[in-house]
N, CA, C and O of each residue as an XYZ file, in Angstrom:
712
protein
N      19.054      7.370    -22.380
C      20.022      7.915    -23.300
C      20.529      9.228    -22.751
O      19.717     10.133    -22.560
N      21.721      9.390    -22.500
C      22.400     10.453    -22.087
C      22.486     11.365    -22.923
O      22.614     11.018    -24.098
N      22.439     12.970    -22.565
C      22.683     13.902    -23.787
C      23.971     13.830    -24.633
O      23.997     14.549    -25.632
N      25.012     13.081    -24.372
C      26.167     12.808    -25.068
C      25.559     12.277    -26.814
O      25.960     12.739    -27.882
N      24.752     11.447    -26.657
C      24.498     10.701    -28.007
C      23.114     11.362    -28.526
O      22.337     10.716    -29.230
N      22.854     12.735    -28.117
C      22.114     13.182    -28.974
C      22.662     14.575    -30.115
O      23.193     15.653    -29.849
N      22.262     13.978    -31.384
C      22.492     14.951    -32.276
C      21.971     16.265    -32.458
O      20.822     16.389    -32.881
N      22.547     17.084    -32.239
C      21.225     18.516    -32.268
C      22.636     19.502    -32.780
O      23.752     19.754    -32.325
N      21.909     19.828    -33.877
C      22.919     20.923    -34.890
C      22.909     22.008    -34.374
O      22.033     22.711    -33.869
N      24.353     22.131    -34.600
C      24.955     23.650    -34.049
C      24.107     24.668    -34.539
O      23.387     24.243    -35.442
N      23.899     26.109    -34.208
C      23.505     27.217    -34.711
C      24.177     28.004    -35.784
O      23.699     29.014    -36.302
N      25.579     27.341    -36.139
C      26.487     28.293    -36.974
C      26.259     28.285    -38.365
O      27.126     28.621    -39.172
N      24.793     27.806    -38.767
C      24.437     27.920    -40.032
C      23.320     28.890    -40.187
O      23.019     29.296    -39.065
N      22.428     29.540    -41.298
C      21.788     30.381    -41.217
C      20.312     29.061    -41.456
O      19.177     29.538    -41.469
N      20.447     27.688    -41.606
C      19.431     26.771    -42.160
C      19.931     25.945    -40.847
O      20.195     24.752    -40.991
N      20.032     26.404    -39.891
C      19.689     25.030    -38.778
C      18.628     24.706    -38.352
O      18.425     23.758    -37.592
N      17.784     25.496    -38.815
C      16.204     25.097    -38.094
C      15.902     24.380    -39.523
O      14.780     23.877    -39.459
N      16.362     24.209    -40.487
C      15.797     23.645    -41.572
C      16.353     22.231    -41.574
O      15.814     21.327    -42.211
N      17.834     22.013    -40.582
C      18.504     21.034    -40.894
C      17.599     19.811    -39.711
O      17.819     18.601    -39.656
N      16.969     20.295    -39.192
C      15.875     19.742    -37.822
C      14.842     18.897    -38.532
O      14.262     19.325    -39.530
N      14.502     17.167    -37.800
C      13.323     17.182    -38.623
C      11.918     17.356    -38.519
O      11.659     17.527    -37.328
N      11.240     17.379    -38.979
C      10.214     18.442    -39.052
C       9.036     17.940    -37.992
O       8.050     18.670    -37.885
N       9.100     16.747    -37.223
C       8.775     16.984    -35.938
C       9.269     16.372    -34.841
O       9.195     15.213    -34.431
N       9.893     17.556    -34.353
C      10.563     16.962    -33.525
C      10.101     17.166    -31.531
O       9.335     18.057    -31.165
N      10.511     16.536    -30.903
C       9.821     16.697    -29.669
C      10.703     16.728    -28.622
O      11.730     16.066    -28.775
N      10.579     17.260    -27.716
C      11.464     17.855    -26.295
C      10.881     17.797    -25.445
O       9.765     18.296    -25.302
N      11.639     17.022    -24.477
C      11.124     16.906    -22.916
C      12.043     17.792    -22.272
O      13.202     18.138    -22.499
N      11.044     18.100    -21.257
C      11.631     19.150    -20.589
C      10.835     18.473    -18.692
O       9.777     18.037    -18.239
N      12.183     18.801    -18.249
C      11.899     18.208    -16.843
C      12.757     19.071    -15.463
O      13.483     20.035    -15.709
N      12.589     18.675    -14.348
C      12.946     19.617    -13.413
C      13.935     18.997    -12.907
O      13.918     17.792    -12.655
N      15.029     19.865    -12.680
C      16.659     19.391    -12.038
C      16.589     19.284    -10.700
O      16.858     20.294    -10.050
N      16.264     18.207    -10.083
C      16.232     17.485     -9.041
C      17.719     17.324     -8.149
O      18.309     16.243     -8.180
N      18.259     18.473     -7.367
C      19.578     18.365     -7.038
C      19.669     17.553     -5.647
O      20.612     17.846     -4.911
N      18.838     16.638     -5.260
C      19.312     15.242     -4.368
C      18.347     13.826     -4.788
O      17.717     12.893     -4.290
N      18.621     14.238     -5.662
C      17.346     12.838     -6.792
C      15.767     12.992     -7.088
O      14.927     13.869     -6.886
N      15.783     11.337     -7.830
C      13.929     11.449     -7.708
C      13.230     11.278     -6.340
O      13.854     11.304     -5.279
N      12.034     11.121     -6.425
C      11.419     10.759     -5.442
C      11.732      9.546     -4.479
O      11.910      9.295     -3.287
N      11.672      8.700     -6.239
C      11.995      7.532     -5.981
C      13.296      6.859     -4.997
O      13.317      5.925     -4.196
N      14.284      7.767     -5.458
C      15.730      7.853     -4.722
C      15.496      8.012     -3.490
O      15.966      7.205     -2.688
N      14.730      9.073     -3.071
C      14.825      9.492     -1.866
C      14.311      8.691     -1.190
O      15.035      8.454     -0.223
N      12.919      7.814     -1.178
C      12.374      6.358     -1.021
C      13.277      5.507     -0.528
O      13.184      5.055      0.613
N      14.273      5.198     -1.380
C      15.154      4.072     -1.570
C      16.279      4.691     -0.273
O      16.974      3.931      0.402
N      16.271      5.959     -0.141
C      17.697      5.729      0.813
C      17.134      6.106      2.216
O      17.873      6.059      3.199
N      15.839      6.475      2.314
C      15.070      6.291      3.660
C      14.587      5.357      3.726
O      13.478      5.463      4.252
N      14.923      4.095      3.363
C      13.981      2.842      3.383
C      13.961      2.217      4.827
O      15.106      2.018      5.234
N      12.972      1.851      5.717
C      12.940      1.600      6.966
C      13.495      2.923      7.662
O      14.318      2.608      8.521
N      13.383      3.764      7.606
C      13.666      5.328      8.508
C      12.452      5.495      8.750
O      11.474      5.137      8.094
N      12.525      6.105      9.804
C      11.284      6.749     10.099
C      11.366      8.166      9.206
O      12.478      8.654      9.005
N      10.187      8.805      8.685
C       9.635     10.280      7.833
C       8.522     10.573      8.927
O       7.457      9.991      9.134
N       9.089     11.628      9.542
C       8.212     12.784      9.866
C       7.167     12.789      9.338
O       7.131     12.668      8.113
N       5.858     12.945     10.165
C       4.459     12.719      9.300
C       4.298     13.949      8.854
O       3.264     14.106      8.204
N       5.304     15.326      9.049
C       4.978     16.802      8.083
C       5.711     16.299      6.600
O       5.252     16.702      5.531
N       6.709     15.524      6.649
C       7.509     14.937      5.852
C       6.399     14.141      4.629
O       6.229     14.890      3.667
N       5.952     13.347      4.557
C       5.167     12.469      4.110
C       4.177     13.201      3.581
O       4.000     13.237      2.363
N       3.386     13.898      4.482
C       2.079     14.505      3.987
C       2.237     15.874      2.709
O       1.500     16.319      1.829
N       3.746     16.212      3.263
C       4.357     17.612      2.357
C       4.774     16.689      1.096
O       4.468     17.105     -0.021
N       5.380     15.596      1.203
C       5.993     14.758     -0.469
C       4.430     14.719     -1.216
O       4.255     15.195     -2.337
N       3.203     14.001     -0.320
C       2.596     13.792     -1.210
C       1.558     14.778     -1.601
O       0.928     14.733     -2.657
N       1.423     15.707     -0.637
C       0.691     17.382     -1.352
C       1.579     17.521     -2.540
O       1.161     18.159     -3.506
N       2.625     17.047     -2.558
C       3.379     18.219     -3.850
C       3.042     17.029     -5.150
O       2.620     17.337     -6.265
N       3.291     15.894     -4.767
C       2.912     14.926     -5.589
C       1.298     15.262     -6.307
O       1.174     15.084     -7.518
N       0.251     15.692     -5.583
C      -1.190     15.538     -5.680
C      -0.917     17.184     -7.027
O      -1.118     17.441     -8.214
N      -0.326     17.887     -5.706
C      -0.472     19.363     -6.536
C      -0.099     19.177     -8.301
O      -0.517     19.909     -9.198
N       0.714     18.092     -8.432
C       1.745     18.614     -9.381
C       0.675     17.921    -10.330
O      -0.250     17.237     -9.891
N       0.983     18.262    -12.186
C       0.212     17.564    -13.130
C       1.072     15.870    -13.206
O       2.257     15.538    -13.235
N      -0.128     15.173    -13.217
C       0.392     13.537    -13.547
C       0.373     13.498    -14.909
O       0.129     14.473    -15.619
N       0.656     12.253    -15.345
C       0.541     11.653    -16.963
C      -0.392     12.326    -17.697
O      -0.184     13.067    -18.658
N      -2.057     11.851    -16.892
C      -2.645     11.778    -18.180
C      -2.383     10.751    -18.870
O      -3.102     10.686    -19.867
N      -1.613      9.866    -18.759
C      -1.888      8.683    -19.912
C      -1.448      7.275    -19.108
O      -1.367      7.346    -17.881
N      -1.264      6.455    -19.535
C      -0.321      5.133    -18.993
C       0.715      5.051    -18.460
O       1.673      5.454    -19.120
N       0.851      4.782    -17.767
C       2.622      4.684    -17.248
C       3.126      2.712    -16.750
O       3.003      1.602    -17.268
N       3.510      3.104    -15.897
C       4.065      2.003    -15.277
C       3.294      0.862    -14.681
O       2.367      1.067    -13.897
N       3.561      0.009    -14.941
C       2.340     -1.312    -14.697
C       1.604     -1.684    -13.368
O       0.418     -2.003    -13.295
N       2.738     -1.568    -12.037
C       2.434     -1.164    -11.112
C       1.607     -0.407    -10.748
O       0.893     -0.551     -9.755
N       1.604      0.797    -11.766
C       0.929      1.841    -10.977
C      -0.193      1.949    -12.126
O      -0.109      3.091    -12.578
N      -0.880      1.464    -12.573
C      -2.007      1.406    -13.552
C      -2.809      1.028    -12.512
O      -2.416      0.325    -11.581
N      -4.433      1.666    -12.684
C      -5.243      1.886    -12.046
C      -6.085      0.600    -13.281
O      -5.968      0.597    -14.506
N      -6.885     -0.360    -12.422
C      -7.356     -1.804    -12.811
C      -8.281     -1.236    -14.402
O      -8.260     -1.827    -15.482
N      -8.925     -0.120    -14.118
C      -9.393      0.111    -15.474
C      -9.314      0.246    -17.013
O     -10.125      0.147    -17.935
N      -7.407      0.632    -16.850
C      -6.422      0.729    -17.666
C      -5.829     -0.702    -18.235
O      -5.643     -1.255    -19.319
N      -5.689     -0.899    -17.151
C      -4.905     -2.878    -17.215
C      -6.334     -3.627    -17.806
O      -6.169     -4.683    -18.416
N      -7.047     -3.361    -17.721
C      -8.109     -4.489    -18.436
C      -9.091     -3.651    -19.553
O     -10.252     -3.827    -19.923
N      -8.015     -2.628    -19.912
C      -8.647     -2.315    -21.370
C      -9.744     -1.511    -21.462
O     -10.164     -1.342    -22.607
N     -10.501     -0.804    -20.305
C     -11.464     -0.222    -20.074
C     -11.433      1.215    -20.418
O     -10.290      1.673    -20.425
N     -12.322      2.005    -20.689
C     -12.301      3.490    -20.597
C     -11.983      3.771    -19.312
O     -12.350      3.208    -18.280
N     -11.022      5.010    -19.531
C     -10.619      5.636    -18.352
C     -10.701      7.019    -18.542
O     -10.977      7.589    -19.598
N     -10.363      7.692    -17.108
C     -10.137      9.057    -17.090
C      -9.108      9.826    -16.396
O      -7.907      9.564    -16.462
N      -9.564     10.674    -15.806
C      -8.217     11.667    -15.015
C      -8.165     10.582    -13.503
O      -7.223     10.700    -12.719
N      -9.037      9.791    -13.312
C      -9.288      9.579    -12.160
C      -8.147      8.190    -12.044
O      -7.654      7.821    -10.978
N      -7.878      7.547    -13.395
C      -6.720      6.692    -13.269
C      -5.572      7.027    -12.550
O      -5.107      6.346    -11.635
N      -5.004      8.343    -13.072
C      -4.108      9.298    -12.104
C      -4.395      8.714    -10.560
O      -3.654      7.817    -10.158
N      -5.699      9.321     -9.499
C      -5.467      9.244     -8.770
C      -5.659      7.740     -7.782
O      -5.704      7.621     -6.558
N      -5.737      6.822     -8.747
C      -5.238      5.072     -8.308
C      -4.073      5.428     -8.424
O      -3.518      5.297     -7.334
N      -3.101      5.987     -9.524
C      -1.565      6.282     -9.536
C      -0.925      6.725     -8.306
O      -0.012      6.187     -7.679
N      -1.585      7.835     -8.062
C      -1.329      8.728     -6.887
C      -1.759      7.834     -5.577
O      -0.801      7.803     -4.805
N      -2.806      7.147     -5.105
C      -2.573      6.041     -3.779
C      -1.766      5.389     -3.523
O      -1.409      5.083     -2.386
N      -1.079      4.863     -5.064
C       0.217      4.061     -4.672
C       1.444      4.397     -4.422
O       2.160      3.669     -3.733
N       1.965      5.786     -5.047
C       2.572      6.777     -4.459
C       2.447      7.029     -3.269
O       3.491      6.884     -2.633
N       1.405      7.416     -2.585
C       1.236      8.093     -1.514
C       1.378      6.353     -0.624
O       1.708      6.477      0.555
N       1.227      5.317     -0.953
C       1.841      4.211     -0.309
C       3.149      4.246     -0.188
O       3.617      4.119      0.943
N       3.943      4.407     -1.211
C       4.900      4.427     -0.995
C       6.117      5.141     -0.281
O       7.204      4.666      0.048
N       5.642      6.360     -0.145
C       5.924      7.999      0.379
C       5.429      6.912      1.877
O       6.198      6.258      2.582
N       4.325      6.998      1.967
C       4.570      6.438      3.879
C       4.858      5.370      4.477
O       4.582      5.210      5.665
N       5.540      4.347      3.649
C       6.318      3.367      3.982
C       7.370      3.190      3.554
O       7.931      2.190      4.000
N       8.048      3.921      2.647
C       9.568      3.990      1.652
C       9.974      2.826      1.451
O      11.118      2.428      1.673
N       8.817      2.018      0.895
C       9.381      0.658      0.343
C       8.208      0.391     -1.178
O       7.246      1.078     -1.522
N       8.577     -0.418     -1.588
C       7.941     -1.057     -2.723
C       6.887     -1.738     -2.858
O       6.963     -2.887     -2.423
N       5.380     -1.248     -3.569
C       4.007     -2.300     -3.120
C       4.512     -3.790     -3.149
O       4.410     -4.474     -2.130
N       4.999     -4.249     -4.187
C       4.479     -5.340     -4.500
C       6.311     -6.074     -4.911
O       6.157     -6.859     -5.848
N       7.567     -6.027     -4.561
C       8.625     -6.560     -4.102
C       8.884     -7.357     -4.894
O       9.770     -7.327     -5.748
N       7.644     -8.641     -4.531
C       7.873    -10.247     -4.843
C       7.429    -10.212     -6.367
O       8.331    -10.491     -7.156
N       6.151     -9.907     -6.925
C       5.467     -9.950     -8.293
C       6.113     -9.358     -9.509
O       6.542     -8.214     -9.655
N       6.103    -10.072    -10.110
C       6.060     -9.224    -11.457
C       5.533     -8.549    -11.922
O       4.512     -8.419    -11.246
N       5.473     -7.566    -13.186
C       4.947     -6.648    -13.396
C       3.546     -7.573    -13.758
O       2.411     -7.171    -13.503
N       3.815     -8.730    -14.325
C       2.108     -9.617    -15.443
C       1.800    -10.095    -13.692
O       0.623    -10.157    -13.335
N       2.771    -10.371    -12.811
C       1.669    -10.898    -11.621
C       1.039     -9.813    -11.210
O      -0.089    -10.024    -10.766
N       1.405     -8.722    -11.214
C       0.726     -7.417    -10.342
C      -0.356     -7.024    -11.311
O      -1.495     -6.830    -10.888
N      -0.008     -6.871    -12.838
C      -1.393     -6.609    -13.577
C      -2.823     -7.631    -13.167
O      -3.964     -7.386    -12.775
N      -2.126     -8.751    -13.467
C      -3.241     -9.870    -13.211
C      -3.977     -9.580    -11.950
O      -5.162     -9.249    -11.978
N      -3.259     -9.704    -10.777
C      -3.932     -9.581     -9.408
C      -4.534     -8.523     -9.294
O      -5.612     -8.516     -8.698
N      -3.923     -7.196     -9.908
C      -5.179     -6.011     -9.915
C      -5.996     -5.685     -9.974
O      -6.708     -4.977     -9.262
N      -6.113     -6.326    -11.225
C      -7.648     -6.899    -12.214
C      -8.233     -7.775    -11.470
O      -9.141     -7.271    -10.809
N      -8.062     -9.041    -11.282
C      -8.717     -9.709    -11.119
C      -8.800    -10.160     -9.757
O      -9.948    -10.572     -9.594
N      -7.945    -10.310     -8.413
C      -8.218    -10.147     -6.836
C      -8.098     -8.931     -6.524
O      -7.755     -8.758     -5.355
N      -8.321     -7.625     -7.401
C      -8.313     -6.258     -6.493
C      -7.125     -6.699     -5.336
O      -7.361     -6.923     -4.149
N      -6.012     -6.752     -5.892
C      -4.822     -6.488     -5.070
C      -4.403     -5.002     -5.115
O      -4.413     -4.229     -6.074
N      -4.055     -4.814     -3.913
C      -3.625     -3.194     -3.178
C      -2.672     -3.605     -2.655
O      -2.461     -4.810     -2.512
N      -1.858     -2.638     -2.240
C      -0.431     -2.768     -1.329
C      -1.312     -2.834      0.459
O      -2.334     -2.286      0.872
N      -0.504     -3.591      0.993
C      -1.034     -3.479      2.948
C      -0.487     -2.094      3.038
O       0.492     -1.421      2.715
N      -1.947     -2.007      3.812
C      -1.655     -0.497      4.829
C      -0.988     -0.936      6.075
O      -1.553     -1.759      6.796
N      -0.099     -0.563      6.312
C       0.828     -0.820      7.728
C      -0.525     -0.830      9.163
O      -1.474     -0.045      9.149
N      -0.361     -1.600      9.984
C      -1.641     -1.031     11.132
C      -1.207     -0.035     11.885
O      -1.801      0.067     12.959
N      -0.187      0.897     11.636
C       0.219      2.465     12.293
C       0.061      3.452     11.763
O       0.213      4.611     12.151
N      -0.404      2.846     10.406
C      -0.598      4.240      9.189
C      -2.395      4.821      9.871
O      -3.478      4.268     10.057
N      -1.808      6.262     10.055
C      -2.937      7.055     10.680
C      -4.271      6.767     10.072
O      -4.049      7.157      8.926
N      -5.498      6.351     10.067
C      -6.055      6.475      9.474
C      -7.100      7.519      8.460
O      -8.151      7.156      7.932
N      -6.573      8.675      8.388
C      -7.056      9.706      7.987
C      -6.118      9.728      6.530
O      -6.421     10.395      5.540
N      -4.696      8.682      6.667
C      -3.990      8.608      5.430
C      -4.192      7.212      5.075
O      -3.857      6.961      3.918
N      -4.632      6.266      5.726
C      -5.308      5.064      5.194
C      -6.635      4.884      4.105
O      -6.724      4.219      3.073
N      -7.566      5.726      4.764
C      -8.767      5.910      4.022
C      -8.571      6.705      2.593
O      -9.240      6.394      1.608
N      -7.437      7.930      2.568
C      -7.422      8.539      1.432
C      -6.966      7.200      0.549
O      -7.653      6.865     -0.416
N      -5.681      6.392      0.955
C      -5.644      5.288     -0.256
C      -6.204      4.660     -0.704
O      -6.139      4.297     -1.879
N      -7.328      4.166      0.561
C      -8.153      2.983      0.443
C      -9.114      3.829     -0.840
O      -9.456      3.206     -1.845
N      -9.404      5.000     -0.684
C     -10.595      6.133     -1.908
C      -9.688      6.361     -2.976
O     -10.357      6.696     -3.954
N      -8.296      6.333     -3.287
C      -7.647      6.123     -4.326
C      -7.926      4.853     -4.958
O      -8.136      4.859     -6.171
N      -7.957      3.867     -4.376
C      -7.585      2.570     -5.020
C      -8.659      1.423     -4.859
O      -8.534      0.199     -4.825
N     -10.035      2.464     -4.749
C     -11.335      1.699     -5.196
C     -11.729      1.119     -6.571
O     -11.655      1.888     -7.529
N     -12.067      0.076     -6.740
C     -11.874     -0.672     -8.110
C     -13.053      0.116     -9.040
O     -12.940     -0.012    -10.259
N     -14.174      0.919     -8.520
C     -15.206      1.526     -9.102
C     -14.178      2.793     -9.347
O     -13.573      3.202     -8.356
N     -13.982      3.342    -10.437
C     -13.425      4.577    -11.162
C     -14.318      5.744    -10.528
O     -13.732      6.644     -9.927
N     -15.749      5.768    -10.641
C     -16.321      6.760    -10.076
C     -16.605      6.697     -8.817
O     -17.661      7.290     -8.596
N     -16.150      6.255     -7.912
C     -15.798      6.104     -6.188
C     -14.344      6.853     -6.258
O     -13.957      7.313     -5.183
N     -13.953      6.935     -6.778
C     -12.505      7.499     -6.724
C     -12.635      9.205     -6.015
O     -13.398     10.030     -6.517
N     -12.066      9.410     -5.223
C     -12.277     11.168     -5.388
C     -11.301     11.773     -6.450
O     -10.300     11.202     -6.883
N     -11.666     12.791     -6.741
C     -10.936     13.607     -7.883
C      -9.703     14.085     -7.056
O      -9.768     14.209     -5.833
N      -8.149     14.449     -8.048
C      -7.340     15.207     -7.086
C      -7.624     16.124     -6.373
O      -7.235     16.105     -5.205
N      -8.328     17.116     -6.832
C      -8.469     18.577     -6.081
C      -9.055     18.044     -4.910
O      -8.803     18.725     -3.916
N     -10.026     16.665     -4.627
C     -10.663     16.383     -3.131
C      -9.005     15.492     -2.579
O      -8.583     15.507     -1.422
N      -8.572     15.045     -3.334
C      -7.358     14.220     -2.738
C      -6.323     15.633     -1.570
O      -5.934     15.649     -0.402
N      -6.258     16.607     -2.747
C      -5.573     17.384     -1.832
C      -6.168     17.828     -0.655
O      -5.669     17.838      0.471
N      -7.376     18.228     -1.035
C      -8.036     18.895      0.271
C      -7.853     18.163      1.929
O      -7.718     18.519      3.100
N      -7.972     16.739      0.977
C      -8.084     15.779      2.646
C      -6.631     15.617      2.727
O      -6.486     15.130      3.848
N      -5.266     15.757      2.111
C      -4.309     15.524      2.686
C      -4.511     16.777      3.460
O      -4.586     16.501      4.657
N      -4.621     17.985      3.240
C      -4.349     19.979      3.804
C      -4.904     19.528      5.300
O      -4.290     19.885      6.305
N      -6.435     18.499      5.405
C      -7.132     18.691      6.109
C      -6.129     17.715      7.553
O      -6.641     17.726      8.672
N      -4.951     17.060      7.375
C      -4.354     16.062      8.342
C      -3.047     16.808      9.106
O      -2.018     17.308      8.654
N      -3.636     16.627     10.655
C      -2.897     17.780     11.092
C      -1.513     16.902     11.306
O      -1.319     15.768     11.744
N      -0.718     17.842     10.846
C       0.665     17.195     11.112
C       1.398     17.691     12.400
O       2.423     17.164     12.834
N       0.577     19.074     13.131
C       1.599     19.619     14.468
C       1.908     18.909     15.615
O       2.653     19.340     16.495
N       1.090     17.315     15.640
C       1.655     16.731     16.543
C       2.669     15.755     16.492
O       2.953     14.960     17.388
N       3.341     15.897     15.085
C       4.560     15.597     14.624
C       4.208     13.893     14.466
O       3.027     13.725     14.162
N       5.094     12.442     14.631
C       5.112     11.442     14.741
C       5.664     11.275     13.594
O       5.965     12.188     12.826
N       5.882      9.738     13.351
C       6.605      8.861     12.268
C       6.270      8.045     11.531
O       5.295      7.375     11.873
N       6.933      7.745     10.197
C       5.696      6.861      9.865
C       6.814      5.383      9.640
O       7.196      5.180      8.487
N       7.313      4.370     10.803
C       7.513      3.289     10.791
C       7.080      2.353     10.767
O       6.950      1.879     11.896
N       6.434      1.204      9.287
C       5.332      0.285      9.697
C       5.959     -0.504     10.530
O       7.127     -0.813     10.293
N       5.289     -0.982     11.677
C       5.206     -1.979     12.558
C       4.971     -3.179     12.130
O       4.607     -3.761     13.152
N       4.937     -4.137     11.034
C       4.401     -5.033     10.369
C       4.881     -5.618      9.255
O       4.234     -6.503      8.695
């Protein structure tokens, strides 16, 4: 919904905060002046990204606060999809598939639907392929994102540490071969 079709009363009354209803809620988000992430994904798709490139999207990704709650079906961590108690650590199954996506600028799962990708999550521990060029120092962090045991998971603050810890000065690309 575009801000065109939202109603929000002028100030030129001395009762506009009264004319409001009484709970009301506001999102507030950051002005992204060459898109989402996602965008940017989509128009580097098959480009090669600089591995300072990649590792800098997904530090900022790790740094930044996630949900906290449910999101997108895709990106539900198997504990969520099958009804289980969860925690902060769902986030960082969220965040592996991100950080999949950030180093291949394409889409896990293309062919499936959202009920085929829940199903297979749950139940064949389906993951997106790691390309066989993806460094492995950024392989293993996904593979520790997107362990089906919740408490195998590392917490973000270790997620970041091991991205800080991947040296990027010898530059390279991240084109899967595969």
């Amino acid at each position: 919904m575009g801000t065109v079709n939202l109603k929000i009363p002028s100030n030129t009354s001395r009762d506009a905060t009264n004319s409001l209803p009484s709970r009301v809620c506001f999102v507030v988000i950051e002005y992204l002046p060459r898109g989402t992430l996602k965008k940017y994904l989509i128009r580097n798709w098959q480009k090669e990204l600089a591995l300072k490139v990649v590792i800098q999207l997904a530090l900022d990704l790790a740094r930044g606060d996630m949900t906290r709650e449910t999101g997108t079906l895709g990106y539900m961590a198997p504990e969520v999809l099958n009804g289980k108690p969860y925690n902060r650590k769902c986030d960082v199954y969220s965040f592996g598939i991100c950080f999949w996506e950030i180093y291949c600028c394409d889409m896990p799962y293309p062919d499936l639907s959202f009920a085929e990708v829940s199903s297979t999550t749950v139940k064949q521990n389906l993951r997106p392929k790691i390309p066989r060029c993806c460094p492995s120092s950024m392989a293993n962090i996904m593979r520790r994102c997107w362990d089906a045991n919740p408490e195998k998971c590392p917490k973000m603050d270790e997620v970041v540490k091991l991205l800080e810890a991947i040296d990027t000065s010898k530059g390279g690309s991240m084109l899967p071969n595969d």
